[in-house]
N, C-alpha and C positions, 0 to 999 in steps of 0.2 A: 731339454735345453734348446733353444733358441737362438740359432748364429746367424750372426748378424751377414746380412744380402744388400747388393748395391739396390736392391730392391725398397730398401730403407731408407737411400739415399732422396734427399731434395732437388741436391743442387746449392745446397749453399754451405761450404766447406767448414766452416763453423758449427752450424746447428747437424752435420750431417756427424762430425768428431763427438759430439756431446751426447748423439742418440747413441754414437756406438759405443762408447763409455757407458750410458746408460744402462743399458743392454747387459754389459759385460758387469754392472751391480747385481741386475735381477737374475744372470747367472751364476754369479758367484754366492748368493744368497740359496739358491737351488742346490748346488754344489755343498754345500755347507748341509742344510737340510737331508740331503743325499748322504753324507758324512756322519750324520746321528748326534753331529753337536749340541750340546746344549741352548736352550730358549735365550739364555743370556746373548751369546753370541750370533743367535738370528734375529734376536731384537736391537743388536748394533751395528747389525748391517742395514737392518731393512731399516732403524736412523738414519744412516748413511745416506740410504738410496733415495730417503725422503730431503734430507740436505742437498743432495745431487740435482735433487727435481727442484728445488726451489731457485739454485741456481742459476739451472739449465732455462726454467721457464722465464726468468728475470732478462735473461740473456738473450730469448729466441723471442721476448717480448721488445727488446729493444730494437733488434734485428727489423724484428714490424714494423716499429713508430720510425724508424728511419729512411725505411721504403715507402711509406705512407699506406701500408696495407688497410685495404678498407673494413676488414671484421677483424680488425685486432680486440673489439671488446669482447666478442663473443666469444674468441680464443681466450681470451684472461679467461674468462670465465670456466671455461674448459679446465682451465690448470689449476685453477681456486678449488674447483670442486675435485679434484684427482689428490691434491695437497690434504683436503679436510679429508678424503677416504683413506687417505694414507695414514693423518694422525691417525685417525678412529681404526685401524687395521694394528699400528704398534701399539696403541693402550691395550687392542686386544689380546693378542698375540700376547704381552707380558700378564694378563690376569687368565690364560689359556678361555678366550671366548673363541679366538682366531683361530685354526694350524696352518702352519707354514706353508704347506702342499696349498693349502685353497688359497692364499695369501700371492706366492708363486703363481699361482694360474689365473688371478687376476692382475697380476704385473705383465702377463705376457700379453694376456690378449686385450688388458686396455695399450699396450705399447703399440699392437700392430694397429688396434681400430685406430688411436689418433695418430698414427701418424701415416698412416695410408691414405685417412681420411680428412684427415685436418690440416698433417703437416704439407700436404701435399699441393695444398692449397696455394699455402706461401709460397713453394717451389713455382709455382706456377705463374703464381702472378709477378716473381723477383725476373722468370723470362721472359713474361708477356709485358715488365718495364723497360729490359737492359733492348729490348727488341724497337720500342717505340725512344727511345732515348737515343739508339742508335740511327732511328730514320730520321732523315732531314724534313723541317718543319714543312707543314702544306704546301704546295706551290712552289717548292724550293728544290731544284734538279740539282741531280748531281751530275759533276764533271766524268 
């Protein structure tokens, strides 16, 4: 299991609730697995967790175009392709090509690579705006 660390954190209190919701899907999906549940009820979670992520990236997509983040395509792109593995993981997962353990351990360690390494991106450059946003224009002293 994977608890969630401010270490996860961006910095933008929005997408920062979303990953940790996130998070607490691909545990409870774990959990369940751990449980001995039946493949029905791992394949309507890990639906879920797929509806969570279409949401969440819809969301931490708009987050971008609104700060005018400059690789916002290259991020779609990132979450297109996480979406298409995901369907392609529950069509498995129901005709037993997937199991849940390996399923599991690709949610955990694609959550940490993109958001260590991507999300953190946007963290960055949402301070490296509110920082120049807050300094006064060239040549323009403050009182």
């Amino acid at each position: 299991m994977l608890n969630w660390s401010h270490d996860y954190e961006i910095g933008n209190s929005r997408i920062d609730l979303q990953h940790e919701t996130f998070l607490g899907l691909v545990n409870e999906f774990q959990q369940i697995r751990l449980a001995g549940h039946d493949k029905n009820k791992l394949s309507r979670t890990l639906r879920e967790i797929c509806l969570y992520a279409t949401f969440h990236f819809h969301s931490e997509e708009n987050v971008m175009t609104d700060c005018g983040y400059p690789d916002l395509e290259v991020h779609k792109l990132h979450h297109y392709a996480l979406l298409e593995i995901l369907s392609n993981k529950v069509m498995g997962l129901e005709m037993g090509q997937y199991d849940a353990e390996s399923i599991e351990e690709f949610l955990i360690q694609w959550f940490i690579q993109h958001v260590k390494q991507e999300d953190m991106k946007i963290g960055q450059f949402l301070k490296e705006k509110a920082l120049r946003d807050a300094s006064p224009p060239d040549g323009v002293r403050q009182a």
